[in-house]
N, C-alpha and C positions, 0 to 999 in steps of 0.2 A: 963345145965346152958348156957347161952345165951351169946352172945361174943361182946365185945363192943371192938371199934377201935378208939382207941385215939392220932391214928397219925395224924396232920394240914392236913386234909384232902382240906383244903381250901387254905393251900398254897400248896400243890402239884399241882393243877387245876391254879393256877395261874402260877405257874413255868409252864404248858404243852401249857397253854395257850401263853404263852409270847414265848416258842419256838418255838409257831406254826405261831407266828407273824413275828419272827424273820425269821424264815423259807421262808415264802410268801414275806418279805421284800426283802431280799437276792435273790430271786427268778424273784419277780418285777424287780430290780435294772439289775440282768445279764440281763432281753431281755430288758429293756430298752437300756444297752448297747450293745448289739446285734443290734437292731434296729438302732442304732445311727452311729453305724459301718458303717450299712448294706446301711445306708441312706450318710453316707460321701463315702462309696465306690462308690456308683452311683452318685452322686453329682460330685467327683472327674472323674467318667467317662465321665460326662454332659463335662465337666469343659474340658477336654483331646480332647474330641473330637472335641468342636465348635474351640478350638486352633487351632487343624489338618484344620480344615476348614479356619479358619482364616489366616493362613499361603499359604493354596492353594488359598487362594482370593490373598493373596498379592504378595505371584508370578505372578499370572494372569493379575494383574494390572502392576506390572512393566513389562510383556509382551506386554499389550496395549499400555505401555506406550510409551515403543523401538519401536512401531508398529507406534503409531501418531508421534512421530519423524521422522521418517522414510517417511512419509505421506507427512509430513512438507515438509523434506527437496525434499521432490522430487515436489510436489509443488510449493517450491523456485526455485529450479531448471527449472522447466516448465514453470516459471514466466520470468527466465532471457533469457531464452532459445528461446521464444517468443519473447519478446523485439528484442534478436541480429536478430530474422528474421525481424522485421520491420523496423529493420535501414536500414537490405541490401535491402530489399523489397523500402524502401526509397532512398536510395543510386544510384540502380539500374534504378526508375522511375526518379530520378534528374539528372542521366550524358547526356540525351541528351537537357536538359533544359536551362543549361548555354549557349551550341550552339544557341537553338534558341535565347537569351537574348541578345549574343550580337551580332546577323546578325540583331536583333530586333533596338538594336541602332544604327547601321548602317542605317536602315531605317528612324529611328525617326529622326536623323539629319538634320534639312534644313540647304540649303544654306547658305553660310555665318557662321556657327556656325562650330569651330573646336576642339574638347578635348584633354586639356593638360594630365588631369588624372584620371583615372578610379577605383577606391576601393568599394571591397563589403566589406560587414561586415552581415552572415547569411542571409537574403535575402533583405539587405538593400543595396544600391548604393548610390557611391558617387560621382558626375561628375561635375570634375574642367574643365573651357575650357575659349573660347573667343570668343564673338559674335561680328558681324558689327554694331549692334545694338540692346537695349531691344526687340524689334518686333521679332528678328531673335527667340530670348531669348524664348519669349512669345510662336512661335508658335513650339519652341521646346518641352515646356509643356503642349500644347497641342495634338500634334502627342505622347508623353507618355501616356496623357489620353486617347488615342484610343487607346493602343496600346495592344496585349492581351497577353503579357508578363513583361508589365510593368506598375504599378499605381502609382497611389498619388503625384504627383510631386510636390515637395518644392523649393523655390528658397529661397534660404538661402541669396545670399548678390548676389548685382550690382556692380563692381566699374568701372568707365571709367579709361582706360589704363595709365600709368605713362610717363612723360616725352612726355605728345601730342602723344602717340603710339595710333594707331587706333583701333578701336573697346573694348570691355569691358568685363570688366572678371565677372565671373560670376560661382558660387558653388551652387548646383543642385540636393536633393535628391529624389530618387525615390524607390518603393516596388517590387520585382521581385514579379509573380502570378505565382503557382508551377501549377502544371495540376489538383490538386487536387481543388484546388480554381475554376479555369477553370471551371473544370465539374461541382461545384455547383453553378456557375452562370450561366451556359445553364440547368443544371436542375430547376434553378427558374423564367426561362425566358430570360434570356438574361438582365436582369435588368443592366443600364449602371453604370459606375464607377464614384466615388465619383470625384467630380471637383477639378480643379487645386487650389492653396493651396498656396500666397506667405511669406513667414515668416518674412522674411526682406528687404528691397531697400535702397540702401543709393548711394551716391554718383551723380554723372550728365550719368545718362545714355541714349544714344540717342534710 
């Protein structure tokens, strides 16, 4: 006699089937998260290690940084340090300059022409005095314009002397010529110096 089977043959195949889904589902999903793990560990190492880097850059750079400081101030320092040589370097080439300036107006002096007083101001002069006459005056300004310690001469003011006193007073500026000057007027030939210059006259001066 022949056997027939009348168990849901059709849903047992659907139950083995649906477990074998459920099965490969659950299966997917762990390497999926396996993978995801496996991808933020490395990521997380990516991530660690350009830090580590990041960190050694930024020490480095505040090492350069204390290093251009450092550059700086020694720079600054080499700047000021230079400077104080040029002053004494200046200093040292001017003490015997004054000497010849004023043996220099000793010479310029003519006749007749006597100074009450004498003020520099950096290398400007100022010479109050008394002449016998404008003339004396005149070629006083002109012996400064030859003179190779002293240019530009100004005659500020004339006045004939108070109460009938003789001869006329008279204020007088002039440019000291330091050696440096000097030398660049013989290294361009000797070219002469700018002419006498009167600013102001007043008074009766003979």
């Amino acid at each position: 006699m022949p056997r027939i089977n009348l168990l849901p043959w059709r849903e047992e195949e659907r139950k083995e089937r649906k477990l074998a889904f459920t099965v490969a589902l659950g299966v997917s999903a762990l390497g999926a998260a396996l993978v995801t793990f496996a991808v933020y560990l490395m990521f997380g190492s990516m991530i660690d290690a350009q830090e580590a880097r990041n960190e050694k850059l930024r020490v480095e750079i505040k090492k350069l940084d204390k290093q251009i400081e450092e550059i700086n101030n020694l720079e600054s320092a080499k700047q000021k340090f230079i400077a104080r040589m040029e002053i004494i370097e200046k200093l040292q080439r001017s003490r015997p300059e004054i000497v010849h300036v004023f043996d220099e107006i000793v010479r310029t002096l003519p006749d007749g022409v006597y100074l009450t007083g004498v003020k520099q101001t950096d290398k400007k002069f100022k010479f109050e005095g008394v002449a016998q006459s404008s003339t004396r005056v005149s070629s006083f300004m002109r012996n400064i314009d030859g003179s190779e310690w002293l240019r530009n001469p100004e005659l500020e003011v004339v006045q004939t002397g108070k109460d009938k006193a003789p001869g006329s007073n008279f204020t007088l500026y002039a440019q000291q010529v330091s050696n440096a000057a000097q030398d660049d007027g013989a290294g361009k030939g000797g070219k002469g110096k700018p002419g006498a210059k009167v600013m102001a006259s007043r008074g009766g001066a003979r």
